[in-house]
C-alpha positions in Angstrom: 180.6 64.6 66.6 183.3 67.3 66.3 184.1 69.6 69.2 182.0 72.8 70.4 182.8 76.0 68.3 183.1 78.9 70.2 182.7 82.4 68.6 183.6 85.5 69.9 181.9 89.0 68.8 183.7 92.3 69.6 181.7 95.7 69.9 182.3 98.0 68.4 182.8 96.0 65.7 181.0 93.2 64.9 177.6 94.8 64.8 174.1 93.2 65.1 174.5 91.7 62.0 175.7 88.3 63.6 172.7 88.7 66.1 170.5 89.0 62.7 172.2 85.9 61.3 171.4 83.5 63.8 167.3 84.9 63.5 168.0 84.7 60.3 169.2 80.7 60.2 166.6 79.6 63.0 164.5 76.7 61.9 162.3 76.4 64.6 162.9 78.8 67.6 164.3 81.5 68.8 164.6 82.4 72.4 165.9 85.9 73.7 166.6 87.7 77.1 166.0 91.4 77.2 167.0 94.3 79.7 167.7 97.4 77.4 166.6 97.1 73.1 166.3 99.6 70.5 167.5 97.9 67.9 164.7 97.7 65.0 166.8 95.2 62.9 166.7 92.7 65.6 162.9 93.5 66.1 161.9 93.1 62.6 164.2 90.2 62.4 162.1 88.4 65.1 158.5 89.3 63.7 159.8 88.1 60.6 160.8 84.4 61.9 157.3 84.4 63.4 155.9 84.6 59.4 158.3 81.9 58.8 156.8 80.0 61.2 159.3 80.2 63.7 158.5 80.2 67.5 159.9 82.8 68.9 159.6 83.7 73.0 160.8 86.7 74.5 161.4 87.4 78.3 161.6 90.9 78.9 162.8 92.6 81.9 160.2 93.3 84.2 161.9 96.9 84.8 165.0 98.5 84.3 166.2 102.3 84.9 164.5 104.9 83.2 163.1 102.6 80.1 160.1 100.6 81.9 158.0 102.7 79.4 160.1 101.4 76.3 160.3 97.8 77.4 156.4 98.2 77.9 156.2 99.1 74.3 158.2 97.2 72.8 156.2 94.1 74.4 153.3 95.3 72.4 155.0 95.4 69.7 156.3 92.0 69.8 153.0 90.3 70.9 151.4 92.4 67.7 154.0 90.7 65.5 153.4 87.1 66.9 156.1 86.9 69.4 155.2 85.1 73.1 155.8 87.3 75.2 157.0 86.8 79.2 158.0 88.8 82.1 160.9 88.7 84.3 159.4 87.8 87.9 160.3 91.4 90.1 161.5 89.0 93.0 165.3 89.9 91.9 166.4 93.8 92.3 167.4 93.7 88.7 167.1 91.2 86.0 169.9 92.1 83.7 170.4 88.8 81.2 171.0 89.2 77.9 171.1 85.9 75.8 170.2 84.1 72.2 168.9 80.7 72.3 168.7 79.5 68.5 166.5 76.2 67.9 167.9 75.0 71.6 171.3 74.4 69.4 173.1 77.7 69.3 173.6 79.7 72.1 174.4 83.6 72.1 175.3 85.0 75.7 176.2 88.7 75.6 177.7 91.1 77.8 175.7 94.0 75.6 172.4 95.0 75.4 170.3 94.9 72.5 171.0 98.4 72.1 172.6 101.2 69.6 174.9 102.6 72.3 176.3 99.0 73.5 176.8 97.5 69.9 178.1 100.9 68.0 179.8 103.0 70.7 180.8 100.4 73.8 183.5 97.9 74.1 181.8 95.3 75.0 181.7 90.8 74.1 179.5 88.1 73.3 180.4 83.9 72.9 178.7 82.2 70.1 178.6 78.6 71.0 177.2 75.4 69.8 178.5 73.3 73.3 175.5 71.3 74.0 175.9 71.2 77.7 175.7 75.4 77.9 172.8 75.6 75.4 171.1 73.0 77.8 171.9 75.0 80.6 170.6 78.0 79.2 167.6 76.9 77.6 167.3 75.3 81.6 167.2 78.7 82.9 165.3 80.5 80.1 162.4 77.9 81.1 162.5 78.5 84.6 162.7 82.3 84.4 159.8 82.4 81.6 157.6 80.4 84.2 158.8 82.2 87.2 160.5 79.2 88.9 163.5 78.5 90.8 166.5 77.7 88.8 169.3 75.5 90.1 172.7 75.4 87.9 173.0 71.7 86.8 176.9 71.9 87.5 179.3 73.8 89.7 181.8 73.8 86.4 179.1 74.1 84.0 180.3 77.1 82.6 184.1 76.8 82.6 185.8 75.5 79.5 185.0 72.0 78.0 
């Protein structure tokens, strides 16, 4: 077994076409955080992985500042297309994650939204990693937060370089 990759996506820059790709390449799930989206590619790409017959599960924020009314929507949406759909719990003042699980093997955690103005007119990062450990981890705390229970980091290092 050959050593995590670790990718690194600038914005502006690298676009959503990387966040397309891994959609795109799923081969049986997709998992994905949302605070702030308007990006339709990244919508479209999800309802089309559900006619692939991909599972695909989407926690949305349960608020956010002045787009409650778009997250609403785009829910809809989502659950139209075949998405399952959950809510951030409102115990937390803001829920503000942003990540890309890929078939529990690739994980995508992003400083940027899912959003025109963060991926074409912010500086902003995301890592692109396979390490199994941090997909774990993550896929640990996407469960937890899709069923609205505490989450406990497995390890006080988890996150620091292999």
């Amino acid at each position: 077994m050959g050593k995590p990759v670790v990718k690194c996506l600038v914005q502006p820059g690298d676009g959503v076409m990387p966040l397309i790709k891994g959609i795109n390449e799923a081969r049986k799930s997709v998992e994905i955080v949302i605070f702030r989206f308007n990006r339709s590619e990244v919508e479209k790409a999800l309802a089309a992985a559900v006619t692939r017959g991909i599972h695909v599960h989407a926690l949305i924020a349960s608020t956010n500042r002045g787009g409650v009314q778009n997250l609403r929507d785009l829910e809809m949406r989502l659950l139209a297309a075949g998405v399952r759909v959950s809510r951030t719990n409102d115990d937390l003042v803001r829920y503000h994650g942003k990540l890309m699980i890929v078939d529990r093997k690739v994980l995508y955690l992003l400083a940027f939204n899912f959003t025109y103005l963060d991926m074409e007119r912010s500086r902003s990062f995301a890592i692109i990693t396979d390490n199994k450990k941090h997909v774990e981890e993550a896929g640990k705390l996407f469960d937890a937060d899709t069923k609205r229970q505490p989450y406990t980091a497995g390890s006080a290092t988890l996150w620091s370089a292999p």
